[in-house]
N, C-alpha and C positions, 0 to 999 in steps of 0.2 A: 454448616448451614448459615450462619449467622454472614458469613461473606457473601455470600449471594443476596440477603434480603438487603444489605447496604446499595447493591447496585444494581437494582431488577434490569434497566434498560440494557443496559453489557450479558449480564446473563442471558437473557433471551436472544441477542446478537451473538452470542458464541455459541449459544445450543443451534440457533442456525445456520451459521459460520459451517457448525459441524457435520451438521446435515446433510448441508450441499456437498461438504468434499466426500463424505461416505458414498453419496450415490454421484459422484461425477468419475468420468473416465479420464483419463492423463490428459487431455488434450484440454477437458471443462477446467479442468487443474487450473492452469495458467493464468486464464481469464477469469475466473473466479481470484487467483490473488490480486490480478489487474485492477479488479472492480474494486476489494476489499482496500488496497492502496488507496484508490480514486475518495475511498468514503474517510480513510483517514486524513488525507490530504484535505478534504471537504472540512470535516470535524476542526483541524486547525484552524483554517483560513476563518472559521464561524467564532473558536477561541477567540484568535484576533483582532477579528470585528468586534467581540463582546469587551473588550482590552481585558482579557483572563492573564495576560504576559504568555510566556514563550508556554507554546502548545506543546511541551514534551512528549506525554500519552503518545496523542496519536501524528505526529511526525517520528516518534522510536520505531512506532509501528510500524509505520508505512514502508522506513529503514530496512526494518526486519526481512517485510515481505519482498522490499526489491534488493536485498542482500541475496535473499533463499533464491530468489528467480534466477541469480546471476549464478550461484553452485549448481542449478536445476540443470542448465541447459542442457540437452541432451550431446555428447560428445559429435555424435554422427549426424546432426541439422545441421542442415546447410547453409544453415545463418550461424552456427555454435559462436564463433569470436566475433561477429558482430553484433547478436543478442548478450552475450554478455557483459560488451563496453557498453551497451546500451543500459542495462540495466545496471551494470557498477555504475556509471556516471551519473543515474539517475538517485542511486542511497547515495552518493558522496556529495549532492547537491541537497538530499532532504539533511544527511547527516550536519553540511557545516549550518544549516536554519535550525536546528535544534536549542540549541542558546541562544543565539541571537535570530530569529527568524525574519526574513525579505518576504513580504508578500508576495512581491513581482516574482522570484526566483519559486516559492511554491507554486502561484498558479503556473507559473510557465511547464514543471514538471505535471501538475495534474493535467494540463492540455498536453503534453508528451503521453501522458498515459494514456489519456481520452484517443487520442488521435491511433496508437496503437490499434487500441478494442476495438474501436471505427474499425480500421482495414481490417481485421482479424474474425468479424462479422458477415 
């Protein structure tokens, strides 16, 4: 318990995080990590505005989630190998900002990602 009263804000963000994927269907899936990226990618660029140095946390994260998207892809969509260079090139561009972070290079993926949700809408 004592881990959770350190960081109330995350906690309540991951009981909701959890929420939404309990009651989403395969398809909410997606755009739900979409979104979850978008807030991580948000949370750095805010790091770096604050000069916090390199936003680790939430560029790993965002990693994470566009690692998981690129194993997701369903074999049989019709986009399968272009969704998932899509989504590899997008963790291998949050991946190298990790240490050394490029503003330009994160907004640029967060508006990839925005632009995505747009159509997908």
């Amino acid at each position: 318990m004592h881990l959770l009263a350190r960081n109330p804000a995350a906690t309540y963000r991951r009981v909701e995080l959890d929420a939404r994927i309990e009651a989403s269907g395969s398809a909410d899936l997606t755009r739900i990590c979409l979104e979850e990226a978008l807030a991580a990618l948000g949370q750095a660029l805010i790091g770096l505005d604050r000069g916090l140095g390199a936003p680790r946390e939430p560029l790993g994260r965002a990693q994470s989630i566009m690692v998981w998207l690129t194993q997701s892809v369903a074999p049989d969509h019709p986009l399968h190998s272009s969704l998932k260079q899509f989504y590899g090139g997008l963790a291998g561009q949050i991946g190298a900002n990790i240490l050394h972070p490029d503003r330009t290079v994160i907004e640029r993926v967060l508006n990839d990602i925005s632009d995505l949700l747009d159509a997908a809408r």
